[in-house]
C-alpha positions as CSV (number, residue, x, y, z in Angstrom):
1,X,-11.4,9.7,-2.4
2,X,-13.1,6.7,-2.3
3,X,-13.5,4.8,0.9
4,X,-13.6,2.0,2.2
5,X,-11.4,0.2,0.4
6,X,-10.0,0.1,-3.1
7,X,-10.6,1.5,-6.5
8,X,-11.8,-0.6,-9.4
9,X,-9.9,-2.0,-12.0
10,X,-10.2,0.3,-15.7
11,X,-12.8,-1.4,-17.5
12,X,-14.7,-2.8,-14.4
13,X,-18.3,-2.3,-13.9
14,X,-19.2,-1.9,-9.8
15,X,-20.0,-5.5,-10.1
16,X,-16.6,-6.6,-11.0
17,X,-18.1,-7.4,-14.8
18,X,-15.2,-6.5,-17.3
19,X,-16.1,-4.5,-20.5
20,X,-17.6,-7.9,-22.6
21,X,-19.3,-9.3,-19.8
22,X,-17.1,-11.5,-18.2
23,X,-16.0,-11.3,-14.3
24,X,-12.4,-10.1,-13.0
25,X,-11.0,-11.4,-10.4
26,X,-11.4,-9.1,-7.8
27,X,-10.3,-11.3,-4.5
28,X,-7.8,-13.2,-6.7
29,X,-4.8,-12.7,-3.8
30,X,-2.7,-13.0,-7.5
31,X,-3.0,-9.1,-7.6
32,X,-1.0,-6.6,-5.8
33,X,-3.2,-4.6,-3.6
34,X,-2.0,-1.7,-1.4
35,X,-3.4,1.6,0.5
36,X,-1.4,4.7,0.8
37,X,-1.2,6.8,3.8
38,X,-0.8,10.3,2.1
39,X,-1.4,13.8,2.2
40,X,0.6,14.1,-1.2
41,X,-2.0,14.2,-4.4
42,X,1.3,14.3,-6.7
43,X,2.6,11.1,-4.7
44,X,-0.4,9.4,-4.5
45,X,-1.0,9.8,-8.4
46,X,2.4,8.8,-9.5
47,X,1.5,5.6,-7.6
48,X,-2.1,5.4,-8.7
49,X,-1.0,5.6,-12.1
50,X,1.7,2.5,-11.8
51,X,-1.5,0.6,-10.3
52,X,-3.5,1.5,-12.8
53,X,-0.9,1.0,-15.6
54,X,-0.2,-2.9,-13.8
55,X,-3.8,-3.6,-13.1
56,X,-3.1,-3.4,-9.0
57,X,-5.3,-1.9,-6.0
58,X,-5.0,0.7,-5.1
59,X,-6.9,3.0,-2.1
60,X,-5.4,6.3,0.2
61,X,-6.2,7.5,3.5
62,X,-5.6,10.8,4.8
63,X,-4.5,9.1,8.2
64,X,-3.6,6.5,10.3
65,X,-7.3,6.1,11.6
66,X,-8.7,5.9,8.6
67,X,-5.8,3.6,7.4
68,X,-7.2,1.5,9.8
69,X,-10.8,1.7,9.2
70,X,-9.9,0.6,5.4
71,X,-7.8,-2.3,6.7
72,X,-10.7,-3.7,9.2
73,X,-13.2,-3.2,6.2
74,X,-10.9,-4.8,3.4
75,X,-7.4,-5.9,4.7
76,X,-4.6,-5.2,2.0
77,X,-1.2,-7.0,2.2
78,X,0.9,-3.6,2.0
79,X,0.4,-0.1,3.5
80,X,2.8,2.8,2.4
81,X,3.1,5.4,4.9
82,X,4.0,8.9,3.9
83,X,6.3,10.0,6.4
84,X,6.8,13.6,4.4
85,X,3.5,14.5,4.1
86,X,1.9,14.3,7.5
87,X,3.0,15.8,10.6
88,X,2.0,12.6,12.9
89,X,4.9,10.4,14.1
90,X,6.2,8.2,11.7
91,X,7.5,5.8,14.0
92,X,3.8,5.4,15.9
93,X,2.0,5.2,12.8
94,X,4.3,2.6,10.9
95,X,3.5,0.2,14.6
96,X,-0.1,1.2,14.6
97,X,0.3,-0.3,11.1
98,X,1.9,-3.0,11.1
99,X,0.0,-4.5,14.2
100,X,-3.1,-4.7,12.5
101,X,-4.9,-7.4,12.6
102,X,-3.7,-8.1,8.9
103,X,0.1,-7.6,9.9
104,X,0.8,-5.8,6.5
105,X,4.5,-4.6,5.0
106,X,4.3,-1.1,6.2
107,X,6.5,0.6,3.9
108,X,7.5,4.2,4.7
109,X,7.9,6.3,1.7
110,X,10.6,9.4,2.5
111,X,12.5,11.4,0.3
112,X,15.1,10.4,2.8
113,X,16.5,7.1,2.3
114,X,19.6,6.0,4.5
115,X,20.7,2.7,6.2
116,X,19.9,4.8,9.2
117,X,16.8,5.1,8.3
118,X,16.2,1.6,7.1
119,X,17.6,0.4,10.7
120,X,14.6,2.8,12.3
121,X,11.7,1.4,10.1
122,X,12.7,-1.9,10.8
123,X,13.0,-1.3,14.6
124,X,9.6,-0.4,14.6
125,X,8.0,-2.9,12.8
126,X,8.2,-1.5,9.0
127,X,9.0,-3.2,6.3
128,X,11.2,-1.3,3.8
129,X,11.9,2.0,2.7
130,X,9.9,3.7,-0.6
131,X,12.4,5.7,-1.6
132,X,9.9,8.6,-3.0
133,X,13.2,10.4,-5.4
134,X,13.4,6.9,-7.7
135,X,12.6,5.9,-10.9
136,X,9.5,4.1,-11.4
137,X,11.0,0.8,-11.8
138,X,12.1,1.4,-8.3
139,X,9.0,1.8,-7.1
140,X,7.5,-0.9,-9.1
141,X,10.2,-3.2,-7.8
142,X,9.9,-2.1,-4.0
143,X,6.3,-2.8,-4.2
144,X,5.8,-6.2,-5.6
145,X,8.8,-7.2,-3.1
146,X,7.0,-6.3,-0.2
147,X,3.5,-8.2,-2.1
148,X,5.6,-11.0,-2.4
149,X,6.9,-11.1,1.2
150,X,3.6,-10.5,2.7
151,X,2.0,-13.4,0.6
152,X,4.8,-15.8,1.6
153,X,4.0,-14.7,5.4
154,X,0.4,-15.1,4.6
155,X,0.8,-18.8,3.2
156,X,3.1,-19.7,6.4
157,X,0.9,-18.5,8.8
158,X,3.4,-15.8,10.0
């Protein structure tokens, strides 16, 4: 696990120095950067490898507090909070979340996912649902819609 913050890019040195010598972009706010709250190495690996396969960030927390820690270290613009995996209270975590100072999307990732449910996550402060039973394309598409939104929110001063 590496904290804080988020794992480098495949063929990045520490430095940020591609393979050839030249620089990435690491703060360019052009790439979609997220943490995962997660228990779940299977869930957290079928995301990591999307990131890795897009060229996103990616970085996981075993909790809410650490969550937070990452966030106040290296703010990311979404947060994924595994409801399934941990036995804290989704609804708490997912407004602990989304009150950081950084006001990410929260989305909740459950195997469950219900207009009921989306009316809960809303209610307290989430963004979406990340239905964990889709295809990948789902995911993918979930993901950079929350990015999007959180960078329009960012530009307007939300």
């Amino acid at each position: 696990m590496r904290l804080p913050g988020f794992e480098r890019k495949q063929g990045t040195s520490r430095d940020g120095t591609l393979q050839g010598g030249a620089k990435s972009a690491q703060n360019d706010d052009s790439i979609v950067g997220f943490i995962v709250v997660t228990t779940d190495d299977v869930f957290y690996s079928a995301l990591q490898q999307i990131a890795v396969a897009r060229a996103w960030r990616i970085g996981r927390s075993a909790s809410v507090d650490q969550a937070e820690a990452i966030m106040k270290a290296k703010p990311a613009p979404i947060v994924v909070y595994d409801r399934d995996s941990t036995e804290d209270n989704w609804r708490d975590a997912v407004r602990r979340l989304s009150d950081l100072p950084a006001h990410p999307c929260v989305l909740l990732a459950s195997q469950v996912a219900d207009n009921y449910l989306l009316d809960e996550v809303v209610r307290n402060h989430g963004y979406d649902i990340l239905p964990k039973s889709v295809a990948r394309e789902r995911l993918i598409q979930c993901i950079q819609f929350a990015w999007s939104w959180a960078r329009t929110c960012a530009k307007t001063g939300r």
